[in-house]
VODO-642510 format. One line per field, with one value per residue: residue in three letters; z negated, x, y of N, C-alpha, C in turn. Coordinates in Angstrom, 1 decimal, padded with zeros to 4 digits. Layout:
type <- [ala, ...]
n.up <- [Z, ...]
n.east <- [X, ...]
n.north <- [Y, ...]
ca.up <- [Z, ...]
ca.east <- [X, ...]
ca.north <- [Y, ...]
c.up <- [Z, ...]
c.east <- [X, ...]
c.north <- [Y, ...]
end
This chain:
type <- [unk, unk, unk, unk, unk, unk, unk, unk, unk, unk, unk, unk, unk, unk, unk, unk, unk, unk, unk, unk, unk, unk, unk, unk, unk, unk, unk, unk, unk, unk, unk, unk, unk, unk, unk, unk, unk, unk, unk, unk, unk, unk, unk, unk, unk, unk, unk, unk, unk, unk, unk, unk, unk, unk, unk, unk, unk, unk, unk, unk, unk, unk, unk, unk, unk, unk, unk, unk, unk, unk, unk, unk, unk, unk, unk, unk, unk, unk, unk, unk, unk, unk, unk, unk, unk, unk, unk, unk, unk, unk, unk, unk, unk, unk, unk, unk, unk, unk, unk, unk, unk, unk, unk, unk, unk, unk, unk, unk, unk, unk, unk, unk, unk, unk, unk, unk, unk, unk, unk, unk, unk, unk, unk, unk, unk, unk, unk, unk, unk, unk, unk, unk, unk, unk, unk, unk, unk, unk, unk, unk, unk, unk, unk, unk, unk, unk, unk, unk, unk, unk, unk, unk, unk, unk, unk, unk, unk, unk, unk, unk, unk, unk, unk, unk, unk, unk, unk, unk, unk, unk, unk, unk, unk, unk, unk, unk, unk, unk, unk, unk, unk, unk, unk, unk, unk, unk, unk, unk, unk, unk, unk, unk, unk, unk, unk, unk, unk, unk, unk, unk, unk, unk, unk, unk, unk, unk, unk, unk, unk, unk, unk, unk, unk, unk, unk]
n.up <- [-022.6, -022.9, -023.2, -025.0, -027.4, -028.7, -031.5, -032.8, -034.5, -035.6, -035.9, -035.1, -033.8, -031.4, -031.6, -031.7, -034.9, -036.8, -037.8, -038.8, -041.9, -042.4, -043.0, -044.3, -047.2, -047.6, -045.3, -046.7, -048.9, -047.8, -046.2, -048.2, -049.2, -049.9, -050.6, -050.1, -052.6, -051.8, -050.3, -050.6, -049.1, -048.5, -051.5, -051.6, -049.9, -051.5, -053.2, -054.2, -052.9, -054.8, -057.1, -055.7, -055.9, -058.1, -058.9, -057.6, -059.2, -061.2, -061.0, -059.3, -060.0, -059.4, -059.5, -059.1, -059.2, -059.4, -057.3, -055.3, -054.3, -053.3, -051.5, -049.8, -049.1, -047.4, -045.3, -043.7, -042.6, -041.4, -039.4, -037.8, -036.9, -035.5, -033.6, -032.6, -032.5, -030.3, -027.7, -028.0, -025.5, -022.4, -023.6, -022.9, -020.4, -020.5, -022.6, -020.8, -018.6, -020.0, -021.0, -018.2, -017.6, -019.5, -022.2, -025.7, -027.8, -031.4, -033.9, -037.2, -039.6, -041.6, -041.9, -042.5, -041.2, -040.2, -039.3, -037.6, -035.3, -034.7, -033.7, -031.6, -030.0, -029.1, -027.3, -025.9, -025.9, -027.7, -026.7, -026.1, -027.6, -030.3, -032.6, -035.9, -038.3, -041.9, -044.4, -046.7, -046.7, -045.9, -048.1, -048.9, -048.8, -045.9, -046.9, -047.5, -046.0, -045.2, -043.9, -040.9, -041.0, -041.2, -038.8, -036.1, -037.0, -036.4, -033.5, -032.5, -031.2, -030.3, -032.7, -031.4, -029.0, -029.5, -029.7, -032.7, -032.6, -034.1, -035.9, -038.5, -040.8, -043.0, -042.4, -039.5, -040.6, -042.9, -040.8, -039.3, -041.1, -041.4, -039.9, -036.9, -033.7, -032.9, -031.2, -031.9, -032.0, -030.9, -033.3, -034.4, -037.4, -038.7, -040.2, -040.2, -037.9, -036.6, -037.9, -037.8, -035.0, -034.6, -036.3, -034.6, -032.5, -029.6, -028.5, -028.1, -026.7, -025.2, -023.8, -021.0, -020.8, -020.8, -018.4, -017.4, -019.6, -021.0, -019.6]
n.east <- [-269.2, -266.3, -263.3, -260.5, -258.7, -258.7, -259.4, -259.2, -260.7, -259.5, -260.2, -263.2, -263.5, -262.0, -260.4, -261.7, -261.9, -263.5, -263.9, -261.9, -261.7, -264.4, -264.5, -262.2, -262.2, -263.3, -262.2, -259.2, -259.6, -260.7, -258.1, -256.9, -258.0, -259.9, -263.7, -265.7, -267.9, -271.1, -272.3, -269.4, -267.9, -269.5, -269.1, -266.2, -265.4, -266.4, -264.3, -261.5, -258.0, -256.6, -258.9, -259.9, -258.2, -258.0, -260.8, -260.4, -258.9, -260.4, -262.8, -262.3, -260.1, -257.8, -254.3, -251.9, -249.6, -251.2, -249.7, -248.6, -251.2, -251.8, -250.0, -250.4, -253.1, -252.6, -250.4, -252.0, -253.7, -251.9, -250.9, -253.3, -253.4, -251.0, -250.9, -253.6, -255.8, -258.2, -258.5, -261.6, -263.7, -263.4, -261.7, -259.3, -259.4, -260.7, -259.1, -256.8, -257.8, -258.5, -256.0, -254.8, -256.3, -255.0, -255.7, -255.1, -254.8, -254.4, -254.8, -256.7, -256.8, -258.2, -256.5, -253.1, -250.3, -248.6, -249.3, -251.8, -249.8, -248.7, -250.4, -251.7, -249.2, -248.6, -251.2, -250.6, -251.5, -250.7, -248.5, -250.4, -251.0, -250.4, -249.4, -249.9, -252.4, -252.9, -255.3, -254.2, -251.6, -252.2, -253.7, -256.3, -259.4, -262.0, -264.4, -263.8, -262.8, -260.5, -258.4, -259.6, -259.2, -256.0, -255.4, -256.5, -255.1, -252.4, -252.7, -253.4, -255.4, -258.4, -261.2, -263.7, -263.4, -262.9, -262.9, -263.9, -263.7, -265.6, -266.6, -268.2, -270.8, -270.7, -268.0, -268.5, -270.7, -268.8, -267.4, -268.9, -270.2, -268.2, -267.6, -267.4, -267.3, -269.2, -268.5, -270.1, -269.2, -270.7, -270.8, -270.9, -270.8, -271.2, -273.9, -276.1, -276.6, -279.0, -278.6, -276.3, -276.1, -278.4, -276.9, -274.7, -272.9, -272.9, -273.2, -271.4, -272.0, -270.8, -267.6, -267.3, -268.9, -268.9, -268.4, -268.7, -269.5, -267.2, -265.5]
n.north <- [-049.7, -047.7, -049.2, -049.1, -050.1, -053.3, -055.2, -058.0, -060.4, -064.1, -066.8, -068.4, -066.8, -065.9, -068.5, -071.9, -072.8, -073.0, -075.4, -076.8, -075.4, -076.2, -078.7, -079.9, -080.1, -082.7, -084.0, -084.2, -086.0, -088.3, -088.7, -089.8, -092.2, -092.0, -091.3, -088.8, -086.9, -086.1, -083.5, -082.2, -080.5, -078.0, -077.1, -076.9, -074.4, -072.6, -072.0, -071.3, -072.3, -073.5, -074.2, -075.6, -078.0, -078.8, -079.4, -081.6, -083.3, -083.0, -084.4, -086.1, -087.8, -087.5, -087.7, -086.4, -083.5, -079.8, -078.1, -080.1, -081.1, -078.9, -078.6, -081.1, -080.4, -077.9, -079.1, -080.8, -078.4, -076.9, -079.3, -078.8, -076.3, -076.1, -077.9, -078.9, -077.2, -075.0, -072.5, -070.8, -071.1, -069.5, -066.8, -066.8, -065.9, -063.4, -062.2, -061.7, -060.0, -057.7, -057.2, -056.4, -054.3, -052.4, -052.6, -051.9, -054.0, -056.1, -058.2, -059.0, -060.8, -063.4, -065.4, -067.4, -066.2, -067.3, -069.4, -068.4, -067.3, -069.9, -071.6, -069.5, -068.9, -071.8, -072.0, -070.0, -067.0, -066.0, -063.5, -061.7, -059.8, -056.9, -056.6, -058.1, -058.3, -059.4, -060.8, -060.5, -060.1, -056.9, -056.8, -056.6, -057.8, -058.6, -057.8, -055.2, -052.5, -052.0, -053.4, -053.4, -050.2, -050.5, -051.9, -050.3, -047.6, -048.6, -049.3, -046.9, -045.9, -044.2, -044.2, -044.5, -045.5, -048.5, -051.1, -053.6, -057.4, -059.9, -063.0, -063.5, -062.7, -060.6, -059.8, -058.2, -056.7, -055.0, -053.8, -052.5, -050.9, -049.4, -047.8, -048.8, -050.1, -052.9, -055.6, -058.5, -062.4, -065.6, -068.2, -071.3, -071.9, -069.7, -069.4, -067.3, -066.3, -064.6, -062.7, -061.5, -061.0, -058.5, -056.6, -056.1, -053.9, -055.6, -058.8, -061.6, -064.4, -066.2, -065.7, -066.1, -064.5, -061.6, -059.9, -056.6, -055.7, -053.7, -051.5]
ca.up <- [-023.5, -022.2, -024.3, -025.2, -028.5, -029.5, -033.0, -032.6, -035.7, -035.0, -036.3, -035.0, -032.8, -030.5, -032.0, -032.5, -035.7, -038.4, -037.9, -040.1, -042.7, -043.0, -043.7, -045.2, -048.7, -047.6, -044.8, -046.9, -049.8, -046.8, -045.9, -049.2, -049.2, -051.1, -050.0, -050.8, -052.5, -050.8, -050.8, -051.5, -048.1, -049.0, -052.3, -051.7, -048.8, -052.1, -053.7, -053.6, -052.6, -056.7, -057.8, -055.2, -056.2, -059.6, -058.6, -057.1, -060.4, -062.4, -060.0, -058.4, -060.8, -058.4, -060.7, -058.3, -059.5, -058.6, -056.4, -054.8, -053.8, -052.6, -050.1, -048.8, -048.3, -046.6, -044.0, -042.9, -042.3, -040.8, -038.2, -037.0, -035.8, -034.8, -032.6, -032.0, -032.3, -029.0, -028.3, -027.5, -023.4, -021.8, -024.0, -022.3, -019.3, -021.3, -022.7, -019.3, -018.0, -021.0, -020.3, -017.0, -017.7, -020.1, -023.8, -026.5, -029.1, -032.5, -034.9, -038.2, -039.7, -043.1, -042.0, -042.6, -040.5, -039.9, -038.9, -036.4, -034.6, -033.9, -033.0, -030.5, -029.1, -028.5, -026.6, -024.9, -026.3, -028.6, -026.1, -025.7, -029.2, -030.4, -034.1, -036.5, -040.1, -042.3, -045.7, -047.8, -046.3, -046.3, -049.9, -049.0, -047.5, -045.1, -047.7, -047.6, -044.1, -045.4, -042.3, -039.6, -040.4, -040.9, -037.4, -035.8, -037.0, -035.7, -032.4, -031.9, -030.3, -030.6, -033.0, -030.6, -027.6, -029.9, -030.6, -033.5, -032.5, -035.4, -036.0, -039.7, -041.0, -043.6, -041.9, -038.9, -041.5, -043.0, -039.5, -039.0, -042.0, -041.6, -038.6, -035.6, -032.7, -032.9, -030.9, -032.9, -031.5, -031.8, -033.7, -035.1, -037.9, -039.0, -040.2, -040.2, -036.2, -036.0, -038.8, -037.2, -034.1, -035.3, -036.9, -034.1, -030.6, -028.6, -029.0, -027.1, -026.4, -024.1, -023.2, -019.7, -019.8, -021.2, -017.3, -017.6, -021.3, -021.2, -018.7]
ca.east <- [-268.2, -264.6, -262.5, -259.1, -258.0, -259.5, -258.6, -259.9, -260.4, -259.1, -261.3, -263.9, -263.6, -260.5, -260.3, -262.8, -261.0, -263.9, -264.4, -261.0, -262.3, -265.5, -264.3, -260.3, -262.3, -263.3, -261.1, -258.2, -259.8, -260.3, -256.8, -256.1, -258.4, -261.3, -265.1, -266.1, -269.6, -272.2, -271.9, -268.3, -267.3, -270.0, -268.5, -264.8, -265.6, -266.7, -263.5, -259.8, -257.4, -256.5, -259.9, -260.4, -257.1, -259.0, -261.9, -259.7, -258.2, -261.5, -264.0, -261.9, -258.9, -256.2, -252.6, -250.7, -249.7, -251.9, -248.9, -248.8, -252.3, -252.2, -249.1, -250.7, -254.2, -252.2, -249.8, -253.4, -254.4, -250.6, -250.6, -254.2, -253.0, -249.9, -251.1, -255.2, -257.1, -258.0, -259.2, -263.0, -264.2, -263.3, -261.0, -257.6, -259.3, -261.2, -258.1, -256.0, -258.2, -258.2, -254.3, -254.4, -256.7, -254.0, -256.7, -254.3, -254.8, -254.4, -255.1, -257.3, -257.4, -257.8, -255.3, -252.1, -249.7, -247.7, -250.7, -252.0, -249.0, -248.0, -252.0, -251.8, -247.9, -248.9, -252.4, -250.5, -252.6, -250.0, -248.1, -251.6, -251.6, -249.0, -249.2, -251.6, -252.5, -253.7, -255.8, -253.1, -250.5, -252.8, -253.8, -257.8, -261.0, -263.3, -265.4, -263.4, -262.7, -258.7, -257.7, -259.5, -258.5, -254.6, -255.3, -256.8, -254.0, -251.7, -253.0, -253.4, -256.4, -259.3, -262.2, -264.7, -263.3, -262.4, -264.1, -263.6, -264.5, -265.6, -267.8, -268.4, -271.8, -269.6, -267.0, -269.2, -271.3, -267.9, -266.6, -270.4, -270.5, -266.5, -267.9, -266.4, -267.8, -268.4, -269.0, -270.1, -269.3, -271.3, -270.0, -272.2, -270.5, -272.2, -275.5, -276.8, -276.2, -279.8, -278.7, -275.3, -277.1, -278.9, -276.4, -273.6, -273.5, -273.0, -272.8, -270.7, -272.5, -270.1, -266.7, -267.1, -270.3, -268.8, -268.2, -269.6, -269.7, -266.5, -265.3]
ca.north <- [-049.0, -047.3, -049.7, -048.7, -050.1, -054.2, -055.9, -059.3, -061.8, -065.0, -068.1, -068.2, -065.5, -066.4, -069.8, -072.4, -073.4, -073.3, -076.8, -077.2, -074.7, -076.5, -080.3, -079.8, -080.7, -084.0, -084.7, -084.5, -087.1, -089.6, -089.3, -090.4, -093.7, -091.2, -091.1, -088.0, -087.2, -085.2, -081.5, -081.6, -079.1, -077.2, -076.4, -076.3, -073.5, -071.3, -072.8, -071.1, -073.6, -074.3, -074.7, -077.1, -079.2, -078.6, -080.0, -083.3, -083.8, -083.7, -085.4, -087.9, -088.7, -087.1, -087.4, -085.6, -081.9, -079.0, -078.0, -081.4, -081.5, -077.7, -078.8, -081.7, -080.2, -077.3, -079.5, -081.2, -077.5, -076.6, -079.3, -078.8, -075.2, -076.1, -079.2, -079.5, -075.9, -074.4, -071.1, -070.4, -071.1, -068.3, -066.8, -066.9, -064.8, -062.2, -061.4, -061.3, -058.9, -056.6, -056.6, -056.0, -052.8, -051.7, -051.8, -052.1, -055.7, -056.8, -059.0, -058.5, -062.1, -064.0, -067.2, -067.1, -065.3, -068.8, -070.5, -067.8, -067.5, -070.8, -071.7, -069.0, -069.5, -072.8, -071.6, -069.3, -066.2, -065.1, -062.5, -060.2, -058.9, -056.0, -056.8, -059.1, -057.9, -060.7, -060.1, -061.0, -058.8, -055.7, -056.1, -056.4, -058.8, -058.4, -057.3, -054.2, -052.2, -051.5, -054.4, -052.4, -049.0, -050.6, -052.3, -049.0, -046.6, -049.3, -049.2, -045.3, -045.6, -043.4, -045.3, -044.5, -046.6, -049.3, -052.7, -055.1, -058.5, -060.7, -064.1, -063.4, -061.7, -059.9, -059.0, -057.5, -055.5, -054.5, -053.1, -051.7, -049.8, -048.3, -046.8, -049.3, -050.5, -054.1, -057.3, -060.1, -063.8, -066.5, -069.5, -072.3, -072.2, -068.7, -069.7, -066.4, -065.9, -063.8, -060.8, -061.1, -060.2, -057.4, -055.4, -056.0, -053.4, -055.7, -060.2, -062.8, -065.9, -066.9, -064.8, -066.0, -063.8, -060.5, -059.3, -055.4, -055.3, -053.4, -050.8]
c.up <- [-022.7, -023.3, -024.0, -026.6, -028.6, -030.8, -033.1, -034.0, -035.0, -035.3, -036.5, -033.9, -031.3, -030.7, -032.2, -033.3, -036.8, -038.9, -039.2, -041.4, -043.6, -043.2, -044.1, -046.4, -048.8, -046.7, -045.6, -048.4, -048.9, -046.1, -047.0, -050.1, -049.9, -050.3, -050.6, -051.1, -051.6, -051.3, -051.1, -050.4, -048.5, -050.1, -052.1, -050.8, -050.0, -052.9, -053.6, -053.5, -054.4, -056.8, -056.5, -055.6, -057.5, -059.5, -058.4, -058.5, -061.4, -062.0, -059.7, -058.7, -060.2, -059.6, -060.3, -059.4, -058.3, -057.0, -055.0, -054.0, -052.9, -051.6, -049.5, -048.0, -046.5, -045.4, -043.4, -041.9, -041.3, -039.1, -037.4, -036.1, -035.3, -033.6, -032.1, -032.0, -030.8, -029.3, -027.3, -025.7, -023.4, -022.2, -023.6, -021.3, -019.4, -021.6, -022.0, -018.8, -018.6, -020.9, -019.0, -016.6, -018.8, -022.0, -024.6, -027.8, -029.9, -032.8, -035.8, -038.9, -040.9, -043.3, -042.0, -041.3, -039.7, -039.4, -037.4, -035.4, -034.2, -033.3, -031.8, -029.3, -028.4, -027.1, -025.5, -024.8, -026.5, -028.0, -025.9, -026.9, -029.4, -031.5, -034.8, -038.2, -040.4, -043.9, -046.8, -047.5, -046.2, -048.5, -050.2, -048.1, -046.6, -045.7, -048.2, -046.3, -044.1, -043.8, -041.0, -039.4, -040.2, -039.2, -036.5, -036.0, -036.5, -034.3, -031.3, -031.0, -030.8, -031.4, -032.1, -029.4, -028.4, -030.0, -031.6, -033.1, -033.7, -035.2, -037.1, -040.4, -041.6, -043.2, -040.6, -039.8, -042.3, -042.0, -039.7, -040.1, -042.1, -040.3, -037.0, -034.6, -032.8, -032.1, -031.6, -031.7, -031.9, -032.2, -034.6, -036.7, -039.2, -039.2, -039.8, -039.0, -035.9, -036.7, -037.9, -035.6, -033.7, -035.5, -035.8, -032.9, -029.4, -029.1, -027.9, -027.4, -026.3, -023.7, -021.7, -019.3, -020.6, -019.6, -017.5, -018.9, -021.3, -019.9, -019.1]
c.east <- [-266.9, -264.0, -261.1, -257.8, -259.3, -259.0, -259.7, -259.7, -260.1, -260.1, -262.3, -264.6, -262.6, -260.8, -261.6, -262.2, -262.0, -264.2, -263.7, -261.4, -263.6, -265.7, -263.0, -261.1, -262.2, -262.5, -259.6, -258.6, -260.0, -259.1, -256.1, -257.1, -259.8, -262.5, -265.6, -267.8, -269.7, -271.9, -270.5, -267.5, -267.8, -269.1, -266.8, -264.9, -265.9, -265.6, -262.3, -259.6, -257.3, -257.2, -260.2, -259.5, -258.3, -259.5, -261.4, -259.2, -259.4, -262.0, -263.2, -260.6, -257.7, -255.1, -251.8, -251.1, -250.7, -251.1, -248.6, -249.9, -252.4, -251.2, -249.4, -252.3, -253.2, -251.0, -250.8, -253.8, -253.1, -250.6, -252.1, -254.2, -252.0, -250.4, -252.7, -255.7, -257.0, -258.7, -260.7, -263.1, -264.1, -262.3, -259.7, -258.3, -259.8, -260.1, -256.8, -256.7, -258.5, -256.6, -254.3, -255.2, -256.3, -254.6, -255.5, -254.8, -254.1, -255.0, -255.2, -257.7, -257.1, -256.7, -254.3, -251.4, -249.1, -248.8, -251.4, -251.0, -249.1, -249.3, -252.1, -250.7, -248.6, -250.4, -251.9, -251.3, -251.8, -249.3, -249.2, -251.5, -249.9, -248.8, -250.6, -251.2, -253.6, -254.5, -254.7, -252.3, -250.9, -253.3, -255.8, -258.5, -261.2, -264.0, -265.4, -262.7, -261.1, -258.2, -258.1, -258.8, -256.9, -254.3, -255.6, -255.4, -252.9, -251.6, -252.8, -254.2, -257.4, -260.6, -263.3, -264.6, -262.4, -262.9, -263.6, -264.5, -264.4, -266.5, -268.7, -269.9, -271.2, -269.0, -267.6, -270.0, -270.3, -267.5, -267.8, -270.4, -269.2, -266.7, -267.4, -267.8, -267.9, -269.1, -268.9, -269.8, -270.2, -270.3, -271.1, -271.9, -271.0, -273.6, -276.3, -276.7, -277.6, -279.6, -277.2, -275.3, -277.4, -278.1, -275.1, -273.7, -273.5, -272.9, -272.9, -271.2, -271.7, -268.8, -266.9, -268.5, -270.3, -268.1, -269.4, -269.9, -268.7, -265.7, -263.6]
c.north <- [-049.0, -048.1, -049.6, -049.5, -052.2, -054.9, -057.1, -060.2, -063.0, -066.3, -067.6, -067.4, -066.0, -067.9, -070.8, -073.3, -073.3, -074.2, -077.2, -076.6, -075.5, -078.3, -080.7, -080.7, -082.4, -084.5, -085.4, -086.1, -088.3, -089.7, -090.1, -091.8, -093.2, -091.3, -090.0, -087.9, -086.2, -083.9, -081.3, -080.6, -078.2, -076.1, -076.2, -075.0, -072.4, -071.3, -071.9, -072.4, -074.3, -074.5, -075.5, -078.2, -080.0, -079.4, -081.4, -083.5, -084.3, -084.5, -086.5, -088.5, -088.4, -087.2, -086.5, -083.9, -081.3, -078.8, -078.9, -081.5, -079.7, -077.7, -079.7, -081.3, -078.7, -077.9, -080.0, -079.7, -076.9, -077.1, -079.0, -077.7, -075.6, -077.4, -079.3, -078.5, -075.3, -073.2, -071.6, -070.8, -069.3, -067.1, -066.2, -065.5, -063.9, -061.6, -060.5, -060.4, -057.7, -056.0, -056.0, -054.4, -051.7, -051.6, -052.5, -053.0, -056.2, -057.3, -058.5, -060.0, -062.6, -065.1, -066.2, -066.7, -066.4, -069.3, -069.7, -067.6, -068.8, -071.7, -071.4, -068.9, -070.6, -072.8, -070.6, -067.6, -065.1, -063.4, -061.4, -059.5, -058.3, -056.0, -057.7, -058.9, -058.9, -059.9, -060.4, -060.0, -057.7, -055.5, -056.6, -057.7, -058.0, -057.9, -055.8, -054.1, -051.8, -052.1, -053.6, -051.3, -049.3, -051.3, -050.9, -047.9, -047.4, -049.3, -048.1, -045.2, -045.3, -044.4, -045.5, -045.2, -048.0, -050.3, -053.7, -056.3, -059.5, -061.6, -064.0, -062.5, -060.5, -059.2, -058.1, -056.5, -054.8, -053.4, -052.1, -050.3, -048.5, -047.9, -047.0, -049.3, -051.7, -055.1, -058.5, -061.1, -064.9, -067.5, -069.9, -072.2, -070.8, -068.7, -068.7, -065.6, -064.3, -062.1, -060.1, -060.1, -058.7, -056.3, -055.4, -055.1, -054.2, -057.7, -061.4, -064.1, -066.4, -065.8, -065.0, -064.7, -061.9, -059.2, -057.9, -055.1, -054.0, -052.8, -050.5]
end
């Protein structure tokens, strides 16, 4: 593929950050002397942040305000981008050689806007991308293709030499159906890696092994 235009998701994709995603519920009750039961990542992952506080108040006696518990689970989630997430192997120089062949990159991502910044400043990333639309600040999910086409018209590059890279089943069958181009990533963290597969044109194992994918 002649690529001219990429809109990269971030976790998961760029980042190997779903780790935080997929143990915040219980991490944060063992910060606070708690043992969590069984299944309880599971379910906060289907959870907004309130109904997980929620959940801390009924289940495990939390007193603290909702508000309380939704600013300490969120500084847990704060410094792990600001200080410990890295990006993916390979990563850094995938991206540098997409600059250096001039393809124009954003951002299409569900974290917060404060959180992906100072993740990728710190990684050193942040300078490749020419804008980053979050779901919150567009209005829409993954579940709806509004973030690409607002990333896409942002870009000014033709859809047809474009790629969304995404980890997500969803959000690749999102892109897929709004008529993109897409490379899935793997991430363990996507159970459903073989549909993901399937329905994606093209899928990164490895960034060090996307030499010739992209002209």
């Amino acid at each position: 593929m002649k690529l001219e235009g990429a809109i990269f998701d971030v976790d998961g994709t760029l980042l190997d950050s779903m780790v935080i995603w997929d143990t915040i519920g219980g991490n944060y009750l063992r910060s606070r002397g708690i043992t969590p039961k069984p299944g309880l990542d599971a379910r906060f992952r289907s959870m907004s942040l309130y109904q997980a506080v929620r959940h801390y108040q009924d289940e495990y006696g939390l007193t603290d305000s909702a508000d309380a518990l939704m600013a300490g689970v969120n500084a847990m989630i704060e410094d792990y981008y600001a200080h410990q997430v890295q990006p993916k192997a390979g990563v850094p120089a995938f991206l540098e050689s997409l600059h250096k062949r001039g393809v124009r990159m954003c951002l299409a991502t569900a974290t917060d806007h404060h959180l992906v910044e100072a993740a990728l400043t710190r990684t050193g990333l942040w300078g490749y991308f020419g804008g980053v639309f979050t779901c919150s600040g567009v209005g829409h999910g993954k579940d709806e293709p509004h973030i690409f086409h607002t990333a896409l018209h942002f870009l000014g590059t033709p859809k047809a030499a474009t790629c969304v890279f995404e980890d997500a089943l969803y959000a690749v069958r999102t892109a897929k159906q709004a008529g993109f181009t897409v490379a899935a990533v793997q991430d363990p963290f996507e159970h459903d890696g073989d549909t993901v597969q399937k329905l994606a044109d093209y899928y990164i194992t490895h960034f060090h092994e996307t030499e010739g994918l992209f002209t």
